[in-house]
C-alpha positions in Angstrom: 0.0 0.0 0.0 1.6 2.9 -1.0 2.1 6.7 1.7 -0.7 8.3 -0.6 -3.3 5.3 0.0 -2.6 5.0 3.6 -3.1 8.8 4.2 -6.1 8.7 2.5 -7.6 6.0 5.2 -7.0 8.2 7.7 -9.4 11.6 9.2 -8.9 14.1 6.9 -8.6 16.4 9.1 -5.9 15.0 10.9 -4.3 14.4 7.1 -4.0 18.0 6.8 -2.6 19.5 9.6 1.0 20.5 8.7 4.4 20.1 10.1 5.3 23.2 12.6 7.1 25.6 10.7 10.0 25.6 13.0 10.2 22.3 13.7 10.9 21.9 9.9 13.5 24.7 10.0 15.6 23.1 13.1 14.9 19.8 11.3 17.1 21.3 8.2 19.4 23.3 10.7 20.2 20.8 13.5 23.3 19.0 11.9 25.2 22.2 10.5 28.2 22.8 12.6 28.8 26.0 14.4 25.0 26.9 14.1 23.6 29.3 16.9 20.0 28.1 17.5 17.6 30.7 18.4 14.2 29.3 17.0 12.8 27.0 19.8 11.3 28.8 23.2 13.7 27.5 25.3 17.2 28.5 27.4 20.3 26.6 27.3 20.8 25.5 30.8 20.1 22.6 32.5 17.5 21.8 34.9 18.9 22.6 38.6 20.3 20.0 40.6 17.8 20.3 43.8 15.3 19.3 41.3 16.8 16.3 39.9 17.6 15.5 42.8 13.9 15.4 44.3 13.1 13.3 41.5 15.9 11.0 42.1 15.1 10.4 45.6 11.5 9.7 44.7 13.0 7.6 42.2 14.9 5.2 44.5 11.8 4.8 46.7 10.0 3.1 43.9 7.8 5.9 43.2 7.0 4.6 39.8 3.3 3.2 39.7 0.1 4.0 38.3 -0.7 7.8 40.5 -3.5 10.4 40.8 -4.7 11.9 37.6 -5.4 15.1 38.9 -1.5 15.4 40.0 -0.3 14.0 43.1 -1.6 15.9 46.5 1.5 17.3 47.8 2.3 18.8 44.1 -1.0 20.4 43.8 -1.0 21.6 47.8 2.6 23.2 46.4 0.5 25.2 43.5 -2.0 26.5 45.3 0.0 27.6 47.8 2.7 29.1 44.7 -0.3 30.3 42.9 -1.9 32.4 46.3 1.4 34.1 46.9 2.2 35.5 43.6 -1.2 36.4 43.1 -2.6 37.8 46.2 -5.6 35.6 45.7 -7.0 32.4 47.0 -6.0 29.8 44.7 -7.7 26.1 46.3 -5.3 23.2 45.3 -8.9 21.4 44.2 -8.7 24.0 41.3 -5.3 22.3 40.0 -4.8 19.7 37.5 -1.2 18.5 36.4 -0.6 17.5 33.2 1.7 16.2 30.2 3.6 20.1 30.0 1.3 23.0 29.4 0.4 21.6 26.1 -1.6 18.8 27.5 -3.3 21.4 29.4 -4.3 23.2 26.1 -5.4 20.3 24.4 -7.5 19.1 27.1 -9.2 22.5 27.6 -9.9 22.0 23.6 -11.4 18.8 24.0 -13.4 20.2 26.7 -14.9 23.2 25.3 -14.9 23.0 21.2 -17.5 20.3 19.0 -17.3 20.8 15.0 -16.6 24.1 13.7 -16.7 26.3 17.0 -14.7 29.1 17.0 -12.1 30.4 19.5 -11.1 33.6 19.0 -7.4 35.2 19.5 -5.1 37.9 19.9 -2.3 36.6 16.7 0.6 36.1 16.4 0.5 33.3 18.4 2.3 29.7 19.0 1.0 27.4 16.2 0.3 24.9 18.4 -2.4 27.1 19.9 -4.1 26.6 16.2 -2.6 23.1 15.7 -4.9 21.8 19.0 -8.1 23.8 17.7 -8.1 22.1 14.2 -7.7 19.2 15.7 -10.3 19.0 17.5 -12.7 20.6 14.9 -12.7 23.6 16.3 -11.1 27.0 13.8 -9.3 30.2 15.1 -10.2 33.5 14.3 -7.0 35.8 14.5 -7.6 39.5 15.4 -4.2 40.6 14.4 -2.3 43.1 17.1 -0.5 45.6 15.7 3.3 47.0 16.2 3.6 50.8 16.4 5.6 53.4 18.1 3.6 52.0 21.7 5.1 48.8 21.0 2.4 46.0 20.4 -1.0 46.9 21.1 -4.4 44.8 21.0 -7.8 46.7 19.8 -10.4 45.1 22.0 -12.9 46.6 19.9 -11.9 44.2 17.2 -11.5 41.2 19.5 -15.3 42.2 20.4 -16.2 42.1 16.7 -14.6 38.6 16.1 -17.2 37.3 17.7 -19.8 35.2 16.0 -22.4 32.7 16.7 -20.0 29.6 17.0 -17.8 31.2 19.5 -17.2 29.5 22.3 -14.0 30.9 23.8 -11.2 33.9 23.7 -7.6 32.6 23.7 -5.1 35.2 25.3 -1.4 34.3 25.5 0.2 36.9 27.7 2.8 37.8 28.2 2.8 36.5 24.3 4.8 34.1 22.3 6.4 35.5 19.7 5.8 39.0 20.4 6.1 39.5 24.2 3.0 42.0 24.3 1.2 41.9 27.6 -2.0 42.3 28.8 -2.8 45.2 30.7 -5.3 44.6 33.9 -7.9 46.7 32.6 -7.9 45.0 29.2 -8.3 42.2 31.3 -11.3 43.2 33.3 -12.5 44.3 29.7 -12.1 40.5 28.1 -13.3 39.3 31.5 -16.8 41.4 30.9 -17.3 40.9 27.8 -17.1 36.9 28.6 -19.6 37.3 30.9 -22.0 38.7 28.9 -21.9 36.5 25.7 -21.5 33.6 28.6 -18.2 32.8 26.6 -15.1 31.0 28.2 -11.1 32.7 28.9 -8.1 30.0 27.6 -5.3 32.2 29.5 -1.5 30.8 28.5 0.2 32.7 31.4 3.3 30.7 30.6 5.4 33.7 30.6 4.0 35.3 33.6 7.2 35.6 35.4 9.4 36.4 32.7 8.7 39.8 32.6 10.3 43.1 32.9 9.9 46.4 34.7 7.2 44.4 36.7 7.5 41.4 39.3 4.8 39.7 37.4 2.6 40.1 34.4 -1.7 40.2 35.3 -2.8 37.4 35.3 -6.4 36.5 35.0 -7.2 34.7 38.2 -6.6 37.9 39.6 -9.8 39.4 37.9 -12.1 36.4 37.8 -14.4 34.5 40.1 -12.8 31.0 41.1 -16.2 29.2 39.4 -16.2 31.4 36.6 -16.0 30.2 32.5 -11.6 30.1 33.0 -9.4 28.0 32.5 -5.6 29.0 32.9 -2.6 26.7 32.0 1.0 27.1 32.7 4.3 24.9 32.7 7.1 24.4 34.9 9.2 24.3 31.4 10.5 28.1 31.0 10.7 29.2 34.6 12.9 26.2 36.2 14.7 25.1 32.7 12.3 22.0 32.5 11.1 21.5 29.2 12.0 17.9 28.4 10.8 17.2 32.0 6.9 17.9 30.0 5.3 18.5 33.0 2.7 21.5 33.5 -1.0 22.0 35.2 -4.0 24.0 34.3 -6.2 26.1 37.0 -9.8 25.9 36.6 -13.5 25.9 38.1 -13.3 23.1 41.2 -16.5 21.8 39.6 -15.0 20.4 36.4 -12.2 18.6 38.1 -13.7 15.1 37.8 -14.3 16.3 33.7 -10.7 17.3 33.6 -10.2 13.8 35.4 -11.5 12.2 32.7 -9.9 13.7 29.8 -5.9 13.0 31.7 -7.2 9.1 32.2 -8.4 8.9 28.6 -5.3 11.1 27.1 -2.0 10.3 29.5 -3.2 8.5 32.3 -1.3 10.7 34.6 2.2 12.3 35.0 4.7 10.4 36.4 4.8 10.2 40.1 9.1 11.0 40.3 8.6 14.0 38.2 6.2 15.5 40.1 8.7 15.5 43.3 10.9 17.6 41.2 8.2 20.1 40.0 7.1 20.1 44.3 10.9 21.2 44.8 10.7 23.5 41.7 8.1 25.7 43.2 9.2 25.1 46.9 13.1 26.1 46.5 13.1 27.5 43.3 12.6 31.2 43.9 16.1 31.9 43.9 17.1 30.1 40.5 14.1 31.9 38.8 14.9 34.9 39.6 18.4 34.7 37.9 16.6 33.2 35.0 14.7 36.6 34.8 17.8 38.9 35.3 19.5 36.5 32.3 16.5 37.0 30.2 16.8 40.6 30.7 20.1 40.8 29.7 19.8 38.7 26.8 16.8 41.2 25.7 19.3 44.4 26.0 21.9 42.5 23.9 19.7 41.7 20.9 17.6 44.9 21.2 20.7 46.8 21.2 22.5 45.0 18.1 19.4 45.2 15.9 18.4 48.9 16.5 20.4 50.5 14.5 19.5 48.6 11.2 17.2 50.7 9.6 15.2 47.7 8.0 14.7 46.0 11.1 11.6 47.1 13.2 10.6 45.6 16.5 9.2 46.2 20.3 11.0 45.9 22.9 9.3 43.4 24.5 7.5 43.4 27.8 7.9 39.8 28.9 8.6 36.1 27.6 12.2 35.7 25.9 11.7 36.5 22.4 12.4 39.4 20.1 9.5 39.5 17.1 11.3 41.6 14.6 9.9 42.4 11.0 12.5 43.2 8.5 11.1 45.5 5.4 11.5 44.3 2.2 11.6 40.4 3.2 8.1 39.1 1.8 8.8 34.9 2.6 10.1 34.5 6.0 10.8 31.0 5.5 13.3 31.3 2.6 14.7 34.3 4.9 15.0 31.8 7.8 16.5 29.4 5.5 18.6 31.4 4.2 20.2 32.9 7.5 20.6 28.8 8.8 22.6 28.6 5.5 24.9 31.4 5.1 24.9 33.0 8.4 24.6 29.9 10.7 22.1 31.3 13.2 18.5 30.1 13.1 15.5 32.3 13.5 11.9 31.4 13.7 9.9 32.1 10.4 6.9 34.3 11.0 4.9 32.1 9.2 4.6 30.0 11.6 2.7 32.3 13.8 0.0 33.1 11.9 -1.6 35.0 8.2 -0.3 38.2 9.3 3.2 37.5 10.3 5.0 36.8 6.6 8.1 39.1 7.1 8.2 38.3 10.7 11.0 36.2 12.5 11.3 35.1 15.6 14.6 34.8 18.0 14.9 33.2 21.7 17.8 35.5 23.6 17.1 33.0 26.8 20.3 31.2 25.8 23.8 32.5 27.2 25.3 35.4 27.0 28.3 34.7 25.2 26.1 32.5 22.5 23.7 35.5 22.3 26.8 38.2 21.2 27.9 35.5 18.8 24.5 35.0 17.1 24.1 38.9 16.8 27.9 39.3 15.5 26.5 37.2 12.6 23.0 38.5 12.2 22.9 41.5 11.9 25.7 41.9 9.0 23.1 39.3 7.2 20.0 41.5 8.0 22.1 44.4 6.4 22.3 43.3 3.4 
């Protein structure tokens, strides 16, 4: 049976859902020696040694079986009590679900909320995978593009309104946001939060980036404007804060009431995190303060150095971003930011993130991760910017 016949017996739906757009570039990229990688949303250092550990010693006491879907309780006692603090609000443990990274937890709050052709509407650019989950579940985005001006990026909440339609079921808001670092101000949010209310629509908040922020100790966060039984669902990952993202462990917060539904969906999906890993994200929260915190003043000083090296180009136009660790930088004239990204992997050895990826309105648009070292990050823009030059 030949590949065309045997993807033709499959959903069609499923068929069609393309390769990421930067998983195909570091696919091309990976092998070519001396390459400076800047396209996945990650840092270059490992994950620290107090947490390992903790999931070492769980490990040699034969934590290894068959454990609570929901997360295990000391884990989820650990994020409500992490969640409270930050937030200044009550955040019951019963309201937390672990899961399979944050991605789990978006797919799961997909499978939850979308049938056939519902809508969820969002702020774009955004990570593909957002879009990836929706399609697969039968579910379509609308985009309501933000736009990049001398205030940096800026969302009109009058068109997020408009998007609207009869088969919307849910806003998506990424923020702080991947690629563009735009974030959410808390009156927007009381805004979104209104309007939801009203149309009796549901919030998907990816607060992933929350604490990668700068000028601020912590981006708004919707938990901090909305009822604990109200339409929201918020997920988050231990991945970006505590250098943990082949660890692929996260958790979602939502109403106490759909915890047995939520439940569910992790018995029928995963069956579960593994018990060991879950020690380590306990210590991650519990003794991790310190560690993050350098992470943020890294990330911070990785934003400077790129910021600072692509300025001056006058074809280069960009915000300096708010919070996550990416710079979102257009570059005029540049029409196909795939043969661009392409073309800097080939002849300048540093790979960027093609715009494309993130959505109809980004052609033109890379993406770079300065979360990396220092050292790396002065290298990368040594090269880069001679190539973005022309």
């Amino acid at each position: 049976m030949g590949d065309a016949e045997l993807l033709a017996a499959i959903n069609p739906r499923i068929a069609a859902i393309p390769e990421s757009g930067i998983v195909e570039l570091a696919n091309h990229g990976r092998e070519i020696p001396d390459l400076i990688p800047l396209w996945i949303g990650e840092g270059d250092l490992p994950t620290p040694d107090f947490i390992g550990e903790a999931a070492m010693k769980a490990l040699r006491k034969g934590q290894t079986f068959y454990t609570y879907q929901r997360g295990i309780p000391p884990l989820r006692r650990a994020l409500g009590a992490y969640l409270s603090g930050l937030y200044g609000v009550e955040v019951s443990p019963e309201r937390t679900i672990v899961t399979i990274g944050g991605m789990q937890a978006v797919m799961q709050t997909m499978q939850m909320l979308l049938g056939p052709d519902d809508e969820v509407v969002a702020p774009s650019p955004v990570w593909p995978n957002i879009g990836a989950a929706v399609d697969i579940v039968g579910g379509r985005v609308v985009d309501v593009p933000l736009s990049l001006g001398n205030a940096g990026w800026t969302l009109d909440l009058d068109r997020l309104f408009d998007a609207v339609g009869p088969r919307t079921k849910a806003f998506f808001i990424n923020s702080p946001g991947n690629p563009t670092g735009w974030t959410m101000r808390r009156e927007d949010q009381i805004a979104v939060r209104d309007f939801a209310r009203q149309r009796g629509l549901w919030i998907v908040a990816d607060e992933v980036y929350g604490r990668l922020v700068y000028g601020m100790d912590v981006a708004p966060s919707f938990l901090q404007v909305c009822e604990p039984d109200e339409r929201l669902v918020v997920v988050n990952t231990f991945s970006k804060n505590w250098s943990m993202t082949g660890w692929r462990i996260g958790w979602l917060v939502g109403p106490e009431a759909l915890g047995q539904v939520f439940e569910n969906l992790v018995q029928y999906n995963t069956s579960g995190v593994p018990t060991f890993l879950q020690h380590g994200a306990v210590a991650a929260l519990k003794e991790g303060g310190p560690y993050l915190e350098e992470m943020i003043a890294r990330c911070h000083k990785g934003r400077d150095i790129v910021c600072d090296a692509l300025a001056p180009l006058p074809n280069v136009r960009f915000a300096r971003p708010d919070g996550s660790f990416y710079l979102y930088l257009a570059v005029d004239g540049e029409t196909d930011s795939r043969a661009l990204a392409y073309r800097l992997v080939d002849e300048a050895r540093v790979g960027l993130a093609p715009g494309a990826a993130f959505g109809p309105d980004s052609e033109g648009f890379m993406r770079l991760c300065f979360g990396i070292s220092h050292d790396k990050l002065e290298a990368a823009m040594a090269r880069l910017v001679p190539a973005l030059a022309g």
